[in-house]
PyMOL Python script that loads the backbone (N, CA, C, O; Angstrom):
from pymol import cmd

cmd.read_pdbstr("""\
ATOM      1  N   UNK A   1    -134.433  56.502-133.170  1.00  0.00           N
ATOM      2  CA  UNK A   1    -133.365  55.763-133.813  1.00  0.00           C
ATOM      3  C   UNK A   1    -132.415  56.738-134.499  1.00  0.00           C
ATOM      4  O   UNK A   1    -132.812  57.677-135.189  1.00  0.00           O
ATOM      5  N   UNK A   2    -131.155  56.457-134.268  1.00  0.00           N
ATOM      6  CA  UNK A   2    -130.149  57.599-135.181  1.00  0.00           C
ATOM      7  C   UNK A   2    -129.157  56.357-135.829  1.00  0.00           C
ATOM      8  O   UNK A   2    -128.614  55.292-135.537  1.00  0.00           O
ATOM      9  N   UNK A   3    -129.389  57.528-137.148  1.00  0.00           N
ATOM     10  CA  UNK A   3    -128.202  56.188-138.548  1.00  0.00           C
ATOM     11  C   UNK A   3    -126.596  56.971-138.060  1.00  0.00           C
ATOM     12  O   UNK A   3    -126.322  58.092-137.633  1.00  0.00           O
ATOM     13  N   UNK A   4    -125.957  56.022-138.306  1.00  0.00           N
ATOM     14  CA  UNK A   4    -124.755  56.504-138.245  1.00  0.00           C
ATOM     15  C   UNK A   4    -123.540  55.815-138.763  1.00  0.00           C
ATOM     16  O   UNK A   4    -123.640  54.602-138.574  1.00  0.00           O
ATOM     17  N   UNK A   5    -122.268  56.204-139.433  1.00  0.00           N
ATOM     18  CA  UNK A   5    -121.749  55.032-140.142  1.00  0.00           C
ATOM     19  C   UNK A   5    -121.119  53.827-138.879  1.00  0.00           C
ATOM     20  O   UNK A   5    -121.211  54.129-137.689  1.00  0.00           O
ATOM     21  N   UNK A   6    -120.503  52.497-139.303  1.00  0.00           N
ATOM     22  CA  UNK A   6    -120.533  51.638-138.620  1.00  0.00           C
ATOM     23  C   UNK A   6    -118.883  52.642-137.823  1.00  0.00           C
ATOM     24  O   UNK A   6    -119.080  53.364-136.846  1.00  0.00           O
ATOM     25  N   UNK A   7    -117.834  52.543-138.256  1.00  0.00           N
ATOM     26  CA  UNK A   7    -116.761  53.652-138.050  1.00  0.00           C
ATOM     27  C   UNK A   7    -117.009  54.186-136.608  1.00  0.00           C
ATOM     28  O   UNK A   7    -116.054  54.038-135.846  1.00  0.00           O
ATOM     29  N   UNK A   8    -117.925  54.675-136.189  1.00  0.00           N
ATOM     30  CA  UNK A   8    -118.517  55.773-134.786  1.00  0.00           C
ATOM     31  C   UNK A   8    -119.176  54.711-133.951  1.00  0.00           C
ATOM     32  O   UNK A   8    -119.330  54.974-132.758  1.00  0.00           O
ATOM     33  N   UNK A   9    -119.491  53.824-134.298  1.00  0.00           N
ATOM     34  CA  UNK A   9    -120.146  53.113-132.978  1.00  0.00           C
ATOM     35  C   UNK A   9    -119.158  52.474-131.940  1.00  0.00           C
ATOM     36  O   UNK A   9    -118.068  51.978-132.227  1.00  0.00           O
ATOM     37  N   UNK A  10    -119.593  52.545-130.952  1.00  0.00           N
ATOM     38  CA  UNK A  10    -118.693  52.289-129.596  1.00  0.00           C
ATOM     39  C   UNK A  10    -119.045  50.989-128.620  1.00  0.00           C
ATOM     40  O   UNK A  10    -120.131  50.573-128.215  1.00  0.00           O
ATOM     41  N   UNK A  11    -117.715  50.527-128.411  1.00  0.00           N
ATOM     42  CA  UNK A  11    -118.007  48.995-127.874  1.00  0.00           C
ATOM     43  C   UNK A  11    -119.050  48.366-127.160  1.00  0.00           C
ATOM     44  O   UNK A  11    -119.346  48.959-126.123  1.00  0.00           O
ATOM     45  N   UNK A  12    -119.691  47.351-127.400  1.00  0.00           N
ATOM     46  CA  UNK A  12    -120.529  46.596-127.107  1.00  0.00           C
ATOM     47  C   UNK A  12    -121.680  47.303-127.364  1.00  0.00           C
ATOM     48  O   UNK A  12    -122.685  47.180-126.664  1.00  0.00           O
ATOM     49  N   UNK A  13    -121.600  48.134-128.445  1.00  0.00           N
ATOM     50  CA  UNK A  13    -123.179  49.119-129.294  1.00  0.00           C
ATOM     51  C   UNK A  13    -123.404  47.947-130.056  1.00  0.00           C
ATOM     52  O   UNK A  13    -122.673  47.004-130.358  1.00  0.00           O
ATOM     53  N   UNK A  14    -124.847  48.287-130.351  1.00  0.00           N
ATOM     54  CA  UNK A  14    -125.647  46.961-130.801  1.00  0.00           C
ATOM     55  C   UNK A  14    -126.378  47.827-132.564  1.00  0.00           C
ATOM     56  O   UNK A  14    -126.354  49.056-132.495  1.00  0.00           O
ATOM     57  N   UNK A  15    -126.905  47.295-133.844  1.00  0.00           N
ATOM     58  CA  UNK A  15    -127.715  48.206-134.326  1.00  0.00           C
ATOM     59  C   UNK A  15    -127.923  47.805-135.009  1.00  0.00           C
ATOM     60  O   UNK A  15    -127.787  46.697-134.490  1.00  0.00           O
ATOM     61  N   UNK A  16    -128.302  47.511-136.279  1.00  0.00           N
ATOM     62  CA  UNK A  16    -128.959  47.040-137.708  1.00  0.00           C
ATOM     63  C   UNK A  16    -128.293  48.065-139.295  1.00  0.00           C
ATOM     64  O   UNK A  16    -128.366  49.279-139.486  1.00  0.00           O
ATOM     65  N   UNK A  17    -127.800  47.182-140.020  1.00  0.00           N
ATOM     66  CA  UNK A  17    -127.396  47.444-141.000  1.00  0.00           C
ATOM     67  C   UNK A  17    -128.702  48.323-142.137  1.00  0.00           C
ATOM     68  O   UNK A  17    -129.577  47.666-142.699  1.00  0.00           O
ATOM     69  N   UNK A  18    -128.630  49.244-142.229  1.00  0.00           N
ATOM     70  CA  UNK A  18    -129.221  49.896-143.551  1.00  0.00           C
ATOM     71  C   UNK A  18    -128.998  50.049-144.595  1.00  0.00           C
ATOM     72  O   UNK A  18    -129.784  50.132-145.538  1.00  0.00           O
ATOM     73  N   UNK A  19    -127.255  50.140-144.574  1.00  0.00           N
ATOM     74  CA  UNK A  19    -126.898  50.484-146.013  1.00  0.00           C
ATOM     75  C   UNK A  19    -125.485  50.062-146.113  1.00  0.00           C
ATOM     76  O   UNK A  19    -124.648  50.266-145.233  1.00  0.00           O
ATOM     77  N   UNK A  20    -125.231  49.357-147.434  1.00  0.00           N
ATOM     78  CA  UNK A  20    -123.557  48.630-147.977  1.00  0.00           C
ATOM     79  C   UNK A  20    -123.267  50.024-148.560  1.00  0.00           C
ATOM     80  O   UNK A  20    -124.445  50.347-148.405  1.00  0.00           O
ATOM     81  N   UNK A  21    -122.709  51.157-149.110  1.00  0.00           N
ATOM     82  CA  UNK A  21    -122.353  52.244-149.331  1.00  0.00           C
ATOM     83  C   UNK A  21    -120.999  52.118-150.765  1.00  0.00           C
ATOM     84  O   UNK A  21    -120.271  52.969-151.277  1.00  0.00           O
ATOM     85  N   UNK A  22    -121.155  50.832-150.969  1.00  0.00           N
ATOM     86  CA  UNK A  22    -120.080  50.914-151.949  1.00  0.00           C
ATOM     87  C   UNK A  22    -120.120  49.313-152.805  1.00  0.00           C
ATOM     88  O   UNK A  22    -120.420  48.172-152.455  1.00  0.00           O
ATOM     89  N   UNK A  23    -119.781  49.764-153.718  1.00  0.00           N
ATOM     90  CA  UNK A  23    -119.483  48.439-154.586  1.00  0.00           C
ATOM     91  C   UNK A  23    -118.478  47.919-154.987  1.00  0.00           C
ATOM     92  O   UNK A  23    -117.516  47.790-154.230  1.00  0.00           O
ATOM     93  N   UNK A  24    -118.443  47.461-156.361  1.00  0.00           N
ATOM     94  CA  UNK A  24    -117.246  46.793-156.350  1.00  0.00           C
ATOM     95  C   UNK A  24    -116.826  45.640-155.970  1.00  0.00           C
ATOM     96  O   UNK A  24    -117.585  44.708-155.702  1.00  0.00           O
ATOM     97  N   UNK A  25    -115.460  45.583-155.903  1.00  0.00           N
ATOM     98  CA  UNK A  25    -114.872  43.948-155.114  1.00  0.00           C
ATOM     99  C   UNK A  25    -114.709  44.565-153.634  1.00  0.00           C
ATOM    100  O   UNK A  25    -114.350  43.614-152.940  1.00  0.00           O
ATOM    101  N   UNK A  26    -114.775  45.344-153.092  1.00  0.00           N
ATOM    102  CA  UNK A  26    -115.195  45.753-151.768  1.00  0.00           C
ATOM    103  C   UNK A  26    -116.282  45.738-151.396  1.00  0.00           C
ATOM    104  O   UNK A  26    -116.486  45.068-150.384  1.00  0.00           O
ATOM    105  N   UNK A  27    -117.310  46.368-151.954  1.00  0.00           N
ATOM    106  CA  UNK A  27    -118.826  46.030-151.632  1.00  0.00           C
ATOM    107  C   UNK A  27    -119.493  44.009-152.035  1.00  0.00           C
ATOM    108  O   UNK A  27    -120.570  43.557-151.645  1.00  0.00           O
ATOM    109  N   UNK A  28    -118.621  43.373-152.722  1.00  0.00           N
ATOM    110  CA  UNK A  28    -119.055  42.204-152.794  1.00  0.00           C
ATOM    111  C   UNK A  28    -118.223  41.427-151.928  1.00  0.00           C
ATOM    112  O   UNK A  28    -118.636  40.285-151.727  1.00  0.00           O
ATOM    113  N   UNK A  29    -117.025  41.794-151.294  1.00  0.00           N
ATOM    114  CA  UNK A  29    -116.150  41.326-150.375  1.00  0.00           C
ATOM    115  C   UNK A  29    -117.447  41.184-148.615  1.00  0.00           C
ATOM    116  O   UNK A  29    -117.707  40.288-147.813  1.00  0.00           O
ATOM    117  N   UNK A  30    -117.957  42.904-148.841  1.00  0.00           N
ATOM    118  CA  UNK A  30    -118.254  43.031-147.394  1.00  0.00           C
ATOM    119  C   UNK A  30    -119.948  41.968-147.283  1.00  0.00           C
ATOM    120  O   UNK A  30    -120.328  41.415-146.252  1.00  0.00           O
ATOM    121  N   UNK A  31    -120.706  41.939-148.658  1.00  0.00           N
ATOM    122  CA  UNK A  31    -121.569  41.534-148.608  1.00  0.00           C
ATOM    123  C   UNK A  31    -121.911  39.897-148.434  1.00  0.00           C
ATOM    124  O   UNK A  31    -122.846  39.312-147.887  1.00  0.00           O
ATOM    125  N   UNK A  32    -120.669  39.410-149.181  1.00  0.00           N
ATOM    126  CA  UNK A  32    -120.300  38.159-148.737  1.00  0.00           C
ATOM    127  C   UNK A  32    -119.777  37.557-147.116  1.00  0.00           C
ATOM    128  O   UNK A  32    -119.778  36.343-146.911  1.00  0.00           O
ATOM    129  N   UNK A  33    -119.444  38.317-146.277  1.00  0.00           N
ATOM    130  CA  UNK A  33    -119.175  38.385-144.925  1.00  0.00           C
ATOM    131  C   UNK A  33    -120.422  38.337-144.264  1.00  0.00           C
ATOM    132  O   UNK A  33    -120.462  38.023-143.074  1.00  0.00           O
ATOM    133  N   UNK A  34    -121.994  38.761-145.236  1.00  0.00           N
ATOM    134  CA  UNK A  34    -123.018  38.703-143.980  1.00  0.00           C
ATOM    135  C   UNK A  34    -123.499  39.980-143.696  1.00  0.00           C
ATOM    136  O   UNK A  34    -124.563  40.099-143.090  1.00  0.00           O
ATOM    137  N   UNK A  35    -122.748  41.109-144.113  1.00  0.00           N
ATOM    138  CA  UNK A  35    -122.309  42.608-144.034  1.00  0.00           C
ATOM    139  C   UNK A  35    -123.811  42.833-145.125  1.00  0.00           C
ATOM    140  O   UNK A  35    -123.602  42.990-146.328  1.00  0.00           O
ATOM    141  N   UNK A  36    -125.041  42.832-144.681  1.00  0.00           N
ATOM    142  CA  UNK A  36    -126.167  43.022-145.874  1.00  0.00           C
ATOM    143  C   UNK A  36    -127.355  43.991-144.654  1.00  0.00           C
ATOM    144  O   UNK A  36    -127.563  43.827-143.452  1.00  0.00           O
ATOM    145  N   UNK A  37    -128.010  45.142-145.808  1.00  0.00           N
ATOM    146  CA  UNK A  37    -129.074  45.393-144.939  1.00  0.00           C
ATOM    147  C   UNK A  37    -129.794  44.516-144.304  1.00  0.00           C
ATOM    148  O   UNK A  37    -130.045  43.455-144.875  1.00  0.00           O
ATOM    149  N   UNK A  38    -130.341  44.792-142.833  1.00  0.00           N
ATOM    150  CA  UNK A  38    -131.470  44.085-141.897  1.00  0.00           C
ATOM    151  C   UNK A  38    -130.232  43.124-141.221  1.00  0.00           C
ATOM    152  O   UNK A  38    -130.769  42.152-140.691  1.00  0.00           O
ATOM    153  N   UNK A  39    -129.171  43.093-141.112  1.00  0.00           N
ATOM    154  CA  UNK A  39    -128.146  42.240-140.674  1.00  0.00           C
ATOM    155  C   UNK A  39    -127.879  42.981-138.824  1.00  0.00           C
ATOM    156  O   UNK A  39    -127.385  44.099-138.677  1.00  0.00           O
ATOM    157  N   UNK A  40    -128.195  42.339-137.945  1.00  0.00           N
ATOM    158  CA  UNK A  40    -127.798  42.922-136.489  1.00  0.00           C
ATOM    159  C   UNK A  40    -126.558  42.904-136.342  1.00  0.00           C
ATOM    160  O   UNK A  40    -126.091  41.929-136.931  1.00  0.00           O
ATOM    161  N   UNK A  41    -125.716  43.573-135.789  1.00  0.00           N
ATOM    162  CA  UNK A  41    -124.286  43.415-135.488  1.00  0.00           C
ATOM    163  C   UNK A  41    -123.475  44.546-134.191  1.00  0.00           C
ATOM    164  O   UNK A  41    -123.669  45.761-134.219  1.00  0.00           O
ATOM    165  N   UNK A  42    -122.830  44.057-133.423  1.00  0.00           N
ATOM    166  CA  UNK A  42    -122.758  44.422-132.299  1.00  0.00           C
ATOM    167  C   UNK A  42    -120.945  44.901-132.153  1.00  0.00           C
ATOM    168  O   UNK A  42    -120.397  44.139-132.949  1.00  0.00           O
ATOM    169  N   UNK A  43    -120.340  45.392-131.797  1.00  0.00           N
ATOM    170  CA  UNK A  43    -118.837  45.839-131.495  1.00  0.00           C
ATOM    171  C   UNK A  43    -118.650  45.570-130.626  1.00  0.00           C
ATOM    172  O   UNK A  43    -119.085  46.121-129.615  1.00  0.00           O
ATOM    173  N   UNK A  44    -117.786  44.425-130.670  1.00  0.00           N
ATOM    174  CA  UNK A  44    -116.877  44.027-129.603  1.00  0.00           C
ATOM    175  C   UNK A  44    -116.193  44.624-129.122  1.00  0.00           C
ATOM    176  O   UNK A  44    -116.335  44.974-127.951  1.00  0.00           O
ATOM    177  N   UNK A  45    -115.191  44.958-129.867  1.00  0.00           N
ATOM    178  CA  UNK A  45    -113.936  45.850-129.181  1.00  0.00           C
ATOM    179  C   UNK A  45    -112.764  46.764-130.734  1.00  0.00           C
ATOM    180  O   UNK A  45    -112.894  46.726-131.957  1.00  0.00           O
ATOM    181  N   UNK A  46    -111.997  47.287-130.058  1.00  0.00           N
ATOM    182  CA  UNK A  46    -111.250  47.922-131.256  1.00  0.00           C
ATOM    183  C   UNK A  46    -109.854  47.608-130.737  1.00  0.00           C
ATOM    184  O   UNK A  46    -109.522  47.211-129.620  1.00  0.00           O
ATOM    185  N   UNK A  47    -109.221  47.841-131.655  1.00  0.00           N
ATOM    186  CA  UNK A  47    -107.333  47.595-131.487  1.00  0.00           C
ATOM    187  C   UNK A  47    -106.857  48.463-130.955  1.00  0.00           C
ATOM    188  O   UNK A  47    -107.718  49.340-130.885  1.00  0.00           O
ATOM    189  N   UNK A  48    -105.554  48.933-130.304  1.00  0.00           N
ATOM    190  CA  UNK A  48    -105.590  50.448-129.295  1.00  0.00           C
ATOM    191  C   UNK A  48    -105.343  51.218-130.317  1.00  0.00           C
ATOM    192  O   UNK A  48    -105.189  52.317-129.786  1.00  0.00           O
ATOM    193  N   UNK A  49    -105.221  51.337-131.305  1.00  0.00           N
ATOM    194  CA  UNK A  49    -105.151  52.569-132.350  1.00  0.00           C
ATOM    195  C   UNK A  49    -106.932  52.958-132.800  1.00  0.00           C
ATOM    196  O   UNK A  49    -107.185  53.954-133.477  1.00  0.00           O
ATOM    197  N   UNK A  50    -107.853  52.163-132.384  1.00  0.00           N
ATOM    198  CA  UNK A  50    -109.266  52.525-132.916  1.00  0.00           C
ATOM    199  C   UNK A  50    -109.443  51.583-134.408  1.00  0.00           C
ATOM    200  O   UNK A  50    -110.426  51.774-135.124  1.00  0.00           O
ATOM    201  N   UNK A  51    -108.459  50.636-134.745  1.00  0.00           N
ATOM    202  CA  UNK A  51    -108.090  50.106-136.264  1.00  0.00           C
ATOM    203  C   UNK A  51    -107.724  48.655-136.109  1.00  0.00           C
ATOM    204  O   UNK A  51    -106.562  48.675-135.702  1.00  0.00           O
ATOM    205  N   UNK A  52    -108.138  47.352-136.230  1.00  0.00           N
ATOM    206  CA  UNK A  52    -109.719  47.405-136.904  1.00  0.00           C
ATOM    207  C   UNK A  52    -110.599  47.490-135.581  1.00  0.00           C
ATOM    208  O   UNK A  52    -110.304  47.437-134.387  1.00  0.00           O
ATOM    209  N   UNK A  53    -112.091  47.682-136.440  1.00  0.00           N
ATOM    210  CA  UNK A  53    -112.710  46.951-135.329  1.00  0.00           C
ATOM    211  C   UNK A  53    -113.665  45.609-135.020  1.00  0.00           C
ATOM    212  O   UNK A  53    -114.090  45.003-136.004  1.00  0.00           O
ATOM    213  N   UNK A  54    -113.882  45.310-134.191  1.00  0.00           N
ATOM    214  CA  UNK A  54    -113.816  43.768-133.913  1.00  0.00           C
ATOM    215  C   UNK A  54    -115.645  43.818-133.914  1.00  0.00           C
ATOM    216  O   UNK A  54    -116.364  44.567-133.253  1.00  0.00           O
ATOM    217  N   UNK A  55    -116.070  42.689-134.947  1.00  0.00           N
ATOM    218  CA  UNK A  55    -118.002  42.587-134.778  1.00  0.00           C
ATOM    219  C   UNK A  55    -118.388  41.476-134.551  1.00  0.00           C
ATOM    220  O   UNK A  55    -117.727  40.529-134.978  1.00  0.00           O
ATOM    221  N   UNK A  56    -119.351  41.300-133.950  1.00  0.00           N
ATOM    222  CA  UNK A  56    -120.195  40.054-134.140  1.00  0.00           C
ATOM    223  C   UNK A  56    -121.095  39.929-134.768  1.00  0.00           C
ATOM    224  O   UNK A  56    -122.165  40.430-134.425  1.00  0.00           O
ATOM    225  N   UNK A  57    -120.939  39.124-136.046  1.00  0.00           N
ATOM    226  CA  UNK A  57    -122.474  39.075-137.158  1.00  0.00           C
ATOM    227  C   UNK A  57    -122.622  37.338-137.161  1.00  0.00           C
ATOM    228  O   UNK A  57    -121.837  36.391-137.214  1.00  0.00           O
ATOM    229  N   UNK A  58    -123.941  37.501-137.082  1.00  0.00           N
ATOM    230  CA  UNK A  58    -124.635  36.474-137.393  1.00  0.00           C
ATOM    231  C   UNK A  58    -124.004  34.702-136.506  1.00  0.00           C
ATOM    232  O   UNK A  58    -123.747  33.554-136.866  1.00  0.00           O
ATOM    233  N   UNK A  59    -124.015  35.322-135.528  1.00  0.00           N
ATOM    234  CA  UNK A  59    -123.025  33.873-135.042  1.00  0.00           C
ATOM    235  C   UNK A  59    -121.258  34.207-134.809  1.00  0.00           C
ATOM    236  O   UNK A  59    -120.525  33.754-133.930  1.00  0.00           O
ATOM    237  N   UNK A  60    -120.990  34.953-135.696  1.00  0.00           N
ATOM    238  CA  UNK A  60    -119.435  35.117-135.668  1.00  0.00           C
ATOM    239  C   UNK A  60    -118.430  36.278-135.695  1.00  0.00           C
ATOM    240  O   UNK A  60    -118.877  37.412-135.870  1.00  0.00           O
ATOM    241  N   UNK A  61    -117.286  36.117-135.558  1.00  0.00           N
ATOM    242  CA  UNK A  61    -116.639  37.633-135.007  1.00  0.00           C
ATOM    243  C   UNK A  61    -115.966  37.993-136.060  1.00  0.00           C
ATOM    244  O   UNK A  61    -115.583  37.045-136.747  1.00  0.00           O
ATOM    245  N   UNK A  62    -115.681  39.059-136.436  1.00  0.00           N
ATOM    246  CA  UNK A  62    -115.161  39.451-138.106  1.00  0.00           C
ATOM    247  C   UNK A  62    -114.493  40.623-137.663  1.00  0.00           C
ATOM    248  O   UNK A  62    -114.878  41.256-136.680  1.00  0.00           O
ATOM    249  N   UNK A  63    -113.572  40.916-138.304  1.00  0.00           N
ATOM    250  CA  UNK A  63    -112.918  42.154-138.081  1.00  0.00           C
ATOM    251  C   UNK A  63    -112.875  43.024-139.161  1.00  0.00           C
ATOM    252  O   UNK A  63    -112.812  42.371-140.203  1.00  0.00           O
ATOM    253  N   UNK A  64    -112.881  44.263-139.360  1.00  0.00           N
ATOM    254  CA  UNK A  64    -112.681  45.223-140.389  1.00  0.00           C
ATOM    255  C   UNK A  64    -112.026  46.544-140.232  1.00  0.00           C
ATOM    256  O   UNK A  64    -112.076  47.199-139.191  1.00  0.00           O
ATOM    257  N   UNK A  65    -111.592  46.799-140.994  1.00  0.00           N
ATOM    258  CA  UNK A  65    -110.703  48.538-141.179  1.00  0.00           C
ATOM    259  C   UNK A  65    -111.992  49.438-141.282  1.00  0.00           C
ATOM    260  O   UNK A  65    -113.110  49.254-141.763  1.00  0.00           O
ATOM    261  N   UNK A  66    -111.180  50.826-140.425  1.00  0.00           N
ATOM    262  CA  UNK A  66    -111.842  51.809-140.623  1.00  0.00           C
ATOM    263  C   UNK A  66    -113.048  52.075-142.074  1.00  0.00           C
ATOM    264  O   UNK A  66    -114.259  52.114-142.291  1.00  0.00           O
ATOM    265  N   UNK A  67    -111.767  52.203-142.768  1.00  0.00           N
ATOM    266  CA  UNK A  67    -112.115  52.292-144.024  1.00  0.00           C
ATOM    267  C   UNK A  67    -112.913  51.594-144.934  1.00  0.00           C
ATOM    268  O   UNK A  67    -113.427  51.922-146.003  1.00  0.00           O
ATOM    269  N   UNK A  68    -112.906  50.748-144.399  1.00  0.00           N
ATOM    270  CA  UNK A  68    -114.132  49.435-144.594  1.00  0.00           C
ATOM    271  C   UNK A  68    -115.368  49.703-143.824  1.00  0.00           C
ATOM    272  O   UNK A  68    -116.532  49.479-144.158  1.00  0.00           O
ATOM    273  N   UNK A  69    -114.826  50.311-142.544  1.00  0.00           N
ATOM    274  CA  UNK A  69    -116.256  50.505-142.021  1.00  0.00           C
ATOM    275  C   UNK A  69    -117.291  51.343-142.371  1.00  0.00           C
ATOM    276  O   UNK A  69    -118.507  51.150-142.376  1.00  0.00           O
ATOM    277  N   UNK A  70    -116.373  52.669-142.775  1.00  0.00           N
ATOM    278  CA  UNK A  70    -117.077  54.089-143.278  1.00  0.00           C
ATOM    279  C   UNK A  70    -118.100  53.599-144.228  1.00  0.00           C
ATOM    280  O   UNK A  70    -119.035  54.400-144.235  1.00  0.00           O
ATOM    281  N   UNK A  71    -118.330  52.458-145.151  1.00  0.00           N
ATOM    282  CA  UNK A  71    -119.266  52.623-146.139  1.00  0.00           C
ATOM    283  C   UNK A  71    -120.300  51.792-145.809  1.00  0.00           C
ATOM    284  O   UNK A  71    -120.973  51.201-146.653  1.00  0.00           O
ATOM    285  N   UNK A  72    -120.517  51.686-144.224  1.00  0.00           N
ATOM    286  CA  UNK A  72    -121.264  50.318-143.816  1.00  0.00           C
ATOM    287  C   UNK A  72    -122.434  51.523-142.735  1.00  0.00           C
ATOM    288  O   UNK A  72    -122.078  51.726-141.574  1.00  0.00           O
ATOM    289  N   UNK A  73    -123.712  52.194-143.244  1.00  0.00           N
ATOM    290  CA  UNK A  73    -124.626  52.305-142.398  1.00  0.00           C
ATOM    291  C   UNK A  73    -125.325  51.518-140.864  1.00  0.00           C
ATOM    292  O   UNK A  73    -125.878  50.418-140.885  1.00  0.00           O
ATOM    293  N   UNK A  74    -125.198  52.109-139.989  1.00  0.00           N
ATOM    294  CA  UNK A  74    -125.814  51.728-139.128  1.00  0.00           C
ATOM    295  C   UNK A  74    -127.056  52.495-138.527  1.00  0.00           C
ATOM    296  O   UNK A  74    -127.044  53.725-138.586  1.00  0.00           O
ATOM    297  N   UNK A  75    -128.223  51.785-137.903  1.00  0.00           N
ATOM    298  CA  UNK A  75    -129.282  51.746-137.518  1.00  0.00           C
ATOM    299  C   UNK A  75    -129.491  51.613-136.123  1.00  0.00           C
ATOM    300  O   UNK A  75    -129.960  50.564-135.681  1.00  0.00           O
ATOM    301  N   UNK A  76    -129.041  53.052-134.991  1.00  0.00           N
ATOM    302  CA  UNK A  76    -128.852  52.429-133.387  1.00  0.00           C
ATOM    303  C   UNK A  76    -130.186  53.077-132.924  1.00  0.00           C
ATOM    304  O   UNK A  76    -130.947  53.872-133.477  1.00  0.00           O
ATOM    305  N   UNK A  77    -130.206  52.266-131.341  1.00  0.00           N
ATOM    306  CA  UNK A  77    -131.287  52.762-130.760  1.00  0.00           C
ATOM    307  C   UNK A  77    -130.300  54.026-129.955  1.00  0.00           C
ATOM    308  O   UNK A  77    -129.129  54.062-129.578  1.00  0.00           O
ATOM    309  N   UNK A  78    -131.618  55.143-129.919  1.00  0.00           N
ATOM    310  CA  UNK A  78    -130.982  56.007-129.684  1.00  0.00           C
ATOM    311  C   UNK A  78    -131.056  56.459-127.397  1.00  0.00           C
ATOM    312  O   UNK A  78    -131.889  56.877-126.592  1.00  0.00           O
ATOM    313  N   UNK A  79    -129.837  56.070-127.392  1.00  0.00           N
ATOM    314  CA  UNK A  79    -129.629  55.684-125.739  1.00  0.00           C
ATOM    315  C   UNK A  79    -130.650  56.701-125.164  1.00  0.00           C
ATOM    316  O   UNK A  79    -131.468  56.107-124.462  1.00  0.00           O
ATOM    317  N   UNK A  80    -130.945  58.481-125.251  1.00  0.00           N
ATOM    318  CA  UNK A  80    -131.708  58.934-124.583  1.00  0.00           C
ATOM    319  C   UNK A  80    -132.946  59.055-124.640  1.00  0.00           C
ATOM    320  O   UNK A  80    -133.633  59.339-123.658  1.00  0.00           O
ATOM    321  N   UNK A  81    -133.338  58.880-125.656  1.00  0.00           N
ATOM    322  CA  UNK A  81    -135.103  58.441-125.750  1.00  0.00           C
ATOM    323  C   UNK A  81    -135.319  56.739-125.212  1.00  0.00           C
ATOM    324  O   UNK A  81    -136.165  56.267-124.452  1.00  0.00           O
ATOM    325  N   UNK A  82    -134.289  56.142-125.884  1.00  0.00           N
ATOM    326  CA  UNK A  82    -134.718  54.391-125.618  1.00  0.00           C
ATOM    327  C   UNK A  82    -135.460  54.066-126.974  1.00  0.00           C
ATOM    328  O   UNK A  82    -136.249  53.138-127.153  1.00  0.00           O
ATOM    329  N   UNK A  83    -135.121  54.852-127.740  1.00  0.00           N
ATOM    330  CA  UNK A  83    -135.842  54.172-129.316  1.00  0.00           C
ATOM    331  C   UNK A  83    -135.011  53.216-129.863  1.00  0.00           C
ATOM    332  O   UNK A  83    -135.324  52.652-130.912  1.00  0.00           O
TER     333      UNK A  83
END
""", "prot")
cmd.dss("prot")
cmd.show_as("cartoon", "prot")
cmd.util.cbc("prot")
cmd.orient("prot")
């Protein structure tokens, strides 16, 4: 398994939330979205600039900024082992 922030994952990557990375009315913005450790969430797609990008959590599609994404841990299986 390799962590990596949500920001780097690439379309239709699949992985598990580990870590909200920030607080605040941003960290209670993202946590209220569903955006919580143990949460699965998958990348749809990105805008042609790479900004936002497009997720599917929990039933539904949400979009977020880079910058929003950077403080959002992810949990992938890692494609060449198959972990």
């Amino acid at each position: 398994m390799a962590q990596m922030p949500l920001r780097k994952m690439k379309k239709n990557q699949s992985g598990t939330i580990t870590a909200v990375k920030v607080g605040g009315e941003m960290g209670r913005r993202l946590r209220e979205m569903g955006l919580v450790p143990g949460t699965v969430i998958t990348v749809q797609g990105r805008a042609p600039l790479n900004d936002p990008v497009a997720l599917r959590v929990l039933g539904s599609t949400l979009t977020l900024r880079n910058n929003e994404a950077d403080f959002i841990e992810i949990t992938v299986a890692d494609l060449a082992t198959g972990d």
